[in-house]
C-alpha positions in Angstrom: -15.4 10.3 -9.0 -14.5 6.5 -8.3 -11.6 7.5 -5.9 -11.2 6.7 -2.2 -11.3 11.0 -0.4 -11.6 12.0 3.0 -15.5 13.8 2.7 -16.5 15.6 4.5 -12.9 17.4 4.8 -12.1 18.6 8.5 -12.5 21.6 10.2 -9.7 22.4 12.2 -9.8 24.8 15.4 -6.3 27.3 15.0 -4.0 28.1 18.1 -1.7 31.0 16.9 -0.3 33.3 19.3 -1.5 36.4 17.2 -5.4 35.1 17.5 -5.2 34.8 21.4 -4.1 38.4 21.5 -6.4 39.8 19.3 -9.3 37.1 20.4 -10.1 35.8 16.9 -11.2 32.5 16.5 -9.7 31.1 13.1 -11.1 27.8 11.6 -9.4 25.9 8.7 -11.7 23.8 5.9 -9.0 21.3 5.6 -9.9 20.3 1.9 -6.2 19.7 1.3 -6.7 16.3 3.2 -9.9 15.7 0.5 -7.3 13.6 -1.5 -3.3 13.4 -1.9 -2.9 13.5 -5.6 -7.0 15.3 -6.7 -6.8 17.9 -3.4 -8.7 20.9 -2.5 -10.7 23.1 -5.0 -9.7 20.7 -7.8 -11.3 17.0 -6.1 -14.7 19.4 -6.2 -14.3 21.2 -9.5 -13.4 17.9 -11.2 -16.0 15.6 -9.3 -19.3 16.4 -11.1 -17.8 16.8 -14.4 -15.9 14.1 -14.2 -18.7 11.9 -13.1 -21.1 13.5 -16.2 -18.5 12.7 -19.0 -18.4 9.1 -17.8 -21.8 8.8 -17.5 -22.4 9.9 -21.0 -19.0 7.3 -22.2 -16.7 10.5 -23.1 -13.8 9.3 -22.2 -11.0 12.0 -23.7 -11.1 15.4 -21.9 -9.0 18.0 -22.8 -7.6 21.2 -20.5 -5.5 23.7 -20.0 -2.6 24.8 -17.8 0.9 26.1 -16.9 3.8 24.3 -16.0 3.0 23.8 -12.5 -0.6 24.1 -12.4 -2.7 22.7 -10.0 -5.5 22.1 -11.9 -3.4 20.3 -14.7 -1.8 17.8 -11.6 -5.1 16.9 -10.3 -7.0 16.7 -13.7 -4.0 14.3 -14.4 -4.5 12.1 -11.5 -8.7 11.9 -11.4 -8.5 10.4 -14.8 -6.0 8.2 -14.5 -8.2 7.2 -11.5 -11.7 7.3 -13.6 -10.1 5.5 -16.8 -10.3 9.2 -19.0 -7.5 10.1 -21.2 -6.3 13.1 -20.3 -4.7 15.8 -23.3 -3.1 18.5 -21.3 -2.5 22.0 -23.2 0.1 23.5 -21.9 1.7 27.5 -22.1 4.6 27.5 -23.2 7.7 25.0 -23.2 7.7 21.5 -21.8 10.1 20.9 -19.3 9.6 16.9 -18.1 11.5 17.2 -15.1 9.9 19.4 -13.9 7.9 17.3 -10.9 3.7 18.6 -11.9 4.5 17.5 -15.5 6.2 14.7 -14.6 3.9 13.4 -12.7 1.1 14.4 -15.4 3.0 12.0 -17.6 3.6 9.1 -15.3 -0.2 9.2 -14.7 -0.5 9.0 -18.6 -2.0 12.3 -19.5 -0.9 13.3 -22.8 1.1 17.3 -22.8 1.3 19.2 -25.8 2.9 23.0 -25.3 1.4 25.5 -26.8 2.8 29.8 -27.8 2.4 31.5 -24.8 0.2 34.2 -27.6 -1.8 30.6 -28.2 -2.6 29.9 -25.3 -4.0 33.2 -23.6 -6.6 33.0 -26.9 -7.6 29.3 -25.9 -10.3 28.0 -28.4 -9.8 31.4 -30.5 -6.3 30.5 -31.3 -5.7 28.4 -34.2 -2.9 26.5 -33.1 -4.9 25.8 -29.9 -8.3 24.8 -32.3 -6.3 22.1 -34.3 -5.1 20.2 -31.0 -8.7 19.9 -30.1 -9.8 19.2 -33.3 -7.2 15.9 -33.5 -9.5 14.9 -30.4 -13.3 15.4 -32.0 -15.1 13.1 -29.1 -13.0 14.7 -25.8 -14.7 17.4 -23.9 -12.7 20.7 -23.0 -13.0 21.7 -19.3 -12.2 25.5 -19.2 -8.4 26.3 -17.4 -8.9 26.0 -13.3 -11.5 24.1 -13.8 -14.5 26.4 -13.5 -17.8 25.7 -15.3 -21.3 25.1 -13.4 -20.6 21.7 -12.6 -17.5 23.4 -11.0 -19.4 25.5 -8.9 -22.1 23.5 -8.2 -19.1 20.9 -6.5 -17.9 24.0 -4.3 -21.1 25.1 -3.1 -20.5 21.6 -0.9 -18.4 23.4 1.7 -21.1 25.1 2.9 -23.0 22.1 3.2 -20.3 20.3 5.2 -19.7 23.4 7.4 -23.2 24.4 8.4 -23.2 20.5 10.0 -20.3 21.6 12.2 -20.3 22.6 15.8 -19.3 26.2 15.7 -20.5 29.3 15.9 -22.0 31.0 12.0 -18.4 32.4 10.8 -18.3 36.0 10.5 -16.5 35.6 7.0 -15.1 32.8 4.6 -11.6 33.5 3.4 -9.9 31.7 0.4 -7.2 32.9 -1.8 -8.4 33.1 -5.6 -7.0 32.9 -9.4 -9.5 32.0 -11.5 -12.1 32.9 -9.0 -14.6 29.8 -9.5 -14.0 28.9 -6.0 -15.3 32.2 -4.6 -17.9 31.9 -7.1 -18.9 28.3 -5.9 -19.4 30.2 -2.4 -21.1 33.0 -3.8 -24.3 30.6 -5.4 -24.9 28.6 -2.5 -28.2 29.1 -1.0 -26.7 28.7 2.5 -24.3 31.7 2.4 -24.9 34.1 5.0 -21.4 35.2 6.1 -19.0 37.6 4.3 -16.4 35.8 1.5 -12.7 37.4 1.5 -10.8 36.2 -1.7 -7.4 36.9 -1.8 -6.0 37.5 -5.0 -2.7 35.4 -5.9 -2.8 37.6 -9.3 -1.7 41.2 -10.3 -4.8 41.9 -11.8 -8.1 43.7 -11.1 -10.4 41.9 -12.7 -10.6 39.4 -10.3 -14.3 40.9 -8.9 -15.7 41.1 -12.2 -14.9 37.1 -13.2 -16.2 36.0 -9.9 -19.6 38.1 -10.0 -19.8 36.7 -13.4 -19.5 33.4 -12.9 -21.5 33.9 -9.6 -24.6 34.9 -11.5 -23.9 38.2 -9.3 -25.2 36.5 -6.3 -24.6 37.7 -2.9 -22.6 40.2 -4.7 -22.6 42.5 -1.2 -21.1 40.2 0.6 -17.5 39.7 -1.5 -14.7 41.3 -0.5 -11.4 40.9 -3.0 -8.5 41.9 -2.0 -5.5 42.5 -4.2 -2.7 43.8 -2.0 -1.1 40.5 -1.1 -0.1 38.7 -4.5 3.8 39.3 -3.8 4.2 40.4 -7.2 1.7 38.5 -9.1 0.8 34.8 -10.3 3.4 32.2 -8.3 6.0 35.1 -7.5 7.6 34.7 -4.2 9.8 36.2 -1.8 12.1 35.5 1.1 9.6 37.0 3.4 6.1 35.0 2.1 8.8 31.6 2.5 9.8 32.8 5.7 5.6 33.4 6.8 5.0 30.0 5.6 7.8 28.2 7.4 6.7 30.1 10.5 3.2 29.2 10.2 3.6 25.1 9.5 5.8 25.1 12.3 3.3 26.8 14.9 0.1 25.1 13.3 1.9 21.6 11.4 -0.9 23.0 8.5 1.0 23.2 5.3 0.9 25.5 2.8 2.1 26.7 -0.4 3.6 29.7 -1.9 1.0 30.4 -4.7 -2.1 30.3 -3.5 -2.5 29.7 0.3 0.4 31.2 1.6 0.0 34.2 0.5 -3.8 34.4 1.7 -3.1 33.1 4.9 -0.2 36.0 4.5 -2.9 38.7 4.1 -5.5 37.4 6.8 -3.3 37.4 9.3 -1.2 41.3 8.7 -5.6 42.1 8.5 -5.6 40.9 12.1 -2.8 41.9 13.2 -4.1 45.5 11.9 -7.2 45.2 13.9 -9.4 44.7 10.3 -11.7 42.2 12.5 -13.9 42.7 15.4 -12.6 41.1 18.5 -14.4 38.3 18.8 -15.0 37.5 15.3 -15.1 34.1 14.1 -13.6 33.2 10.5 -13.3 30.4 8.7 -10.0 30.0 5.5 -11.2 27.6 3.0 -7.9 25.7 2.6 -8.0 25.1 -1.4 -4.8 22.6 -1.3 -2.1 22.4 -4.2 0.2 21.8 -2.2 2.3 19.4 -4.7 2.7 23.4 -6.0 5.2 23.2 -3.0 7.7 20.7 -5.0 7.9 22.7 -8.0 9.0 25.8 -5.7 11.7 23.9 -4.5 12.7 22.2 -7.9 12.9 26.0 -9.4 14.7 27.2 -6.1 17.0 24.2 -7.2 17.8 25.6 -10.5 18.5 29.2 -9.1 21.1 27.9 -7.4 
């Protein structure tokens, strides 16, 4: 994409009291740094397909998202960035003060809400076909952002990490919705750790999406776990805010409440209960969205 990001992201060396007692060495793939508005999984997801629609002079694409979504912010920003008119399709009302979809505006992407029944049918819904049908030469880019292009862009961690100085990670840990990020891991030709994906949904068919997109690659070395979503999809509690605020304040790595904090949530209560050899070397796969972190307080705002 024609933006200025910080490639390759760093890889930063963790202090935590908890890893010094139980000798784990914890690394962090800061891709939140990639880019300030196009972060994380999303700069990579986006990059390749963003690059082939220019390439080929499509310059509409059209996607779909909640009202805080992360992939919805960043699409946003990387085409206001490439010159590509965005059409967001978005479930269910449209509330503009919100900060993602305010910002999605402001960067000129065009949102149109959709029936919350519409919108889990995508392209199968009618109401959904006609809004793509008012935009016959825009290409759709699935919701998350996940197509081979997609994971063809994430496989690139592994590329960036094996240049590092550190010893072959034990596992890769990332937190997972959609699962195209795991999957991304899963194709690479240079995976030879273990991948952990935490699931920030209550669902459990997390494994199946990622083996399918995956091709069913390295399928024996995935590991989902389900028992830290908090509730399900962007549910929170007083005790996952209180983790996070306790964790930025011993490491200054930020985090956010829907994706990241509740991985990091789950790696560490796995260490702290002995699920890793001493010794063992890791490495979390930070996936960014942290703008997520300004809609938590705008709601928090409301529920007061």
């Amino acid at each position: 994409m024609d933006i200025e990001e910080q490639l390759p992201s760093p890889l930063q060396s963790v202090s935590h009291g908890l890893l010094k007692q139980k000798n784990i060495h914890l690394f962090i793939k800061r891709d939140d740094l990639i880019h300030d508005k196009v972060s994380g999984n999303k700069y990579r997801k986006l990059k390749y397909n963003l690059t082939k629609l220019k390439s080929e002079g499509i310059l509409q694409v059209i996607s779909f998202g909640g009202a805080f979504s992360n992939h919805i912010h960043a699409l946003a920003a990387a085409c206001q960035y490439t010159q590509i008119q965005a059409i967001g399709i978005i479930r269910g009302e449209l509330d503009l003060n919100n900060p993602t979809l305010k910002y999605c505006t402001e960067a000129g992407m065009i949102l149109i809400p959709v029936t919350r029944g519409a919108y889990r049918l995508k392209e199968k819904s009618l109401e959904v076909q006609r809004i793509i049908d008012l935009y016959p030469g825009a290409a759709v880019i699935p919701e998350g952002g996940t197509n081979e292009l997609a994971l063809y862009g994430v496989g690139e961690i592994l590329d960036e990490i094996i240049m590092e100085p550190i010893p072959t990670p034990d596992y890769f840990v990332l937190a997972g919705g959609t699962g195209g990020t795991t999957a991304g891991l899963l194709n690479s030709d240079n995976l030879a750790s273990k991948v952990i994906c935490f699931s920030a949904l209550k669902s459990d068919h997390l494994q199946h999406e990622i083996l399918r997109l995956a091709h069913n690659r390295n399928e024996h070395l995935l590991i989902v776990n389900h028992d830290y979503h908090f509730g399900g999809y962007a549910k929170w509690n007083a005790e996952l805010c209180a983790f996070i605020d306790q964790f930025e304040t011993e490491t200054n790595i930020p985090l956010d409440h829907v994706y990241n904090g509740k991985a990091m949530y789950g790696l560490m209560d796995l260490i702290e209960k002995n699920y890793f050899t001493e010794g063992s070397n890791i490495v979390y796969i930070h996936t960014g969205g942290l703008q997520g972190k300004n809609g938590l307080t705008y709601m928090q705002q409301k529920l007061e």
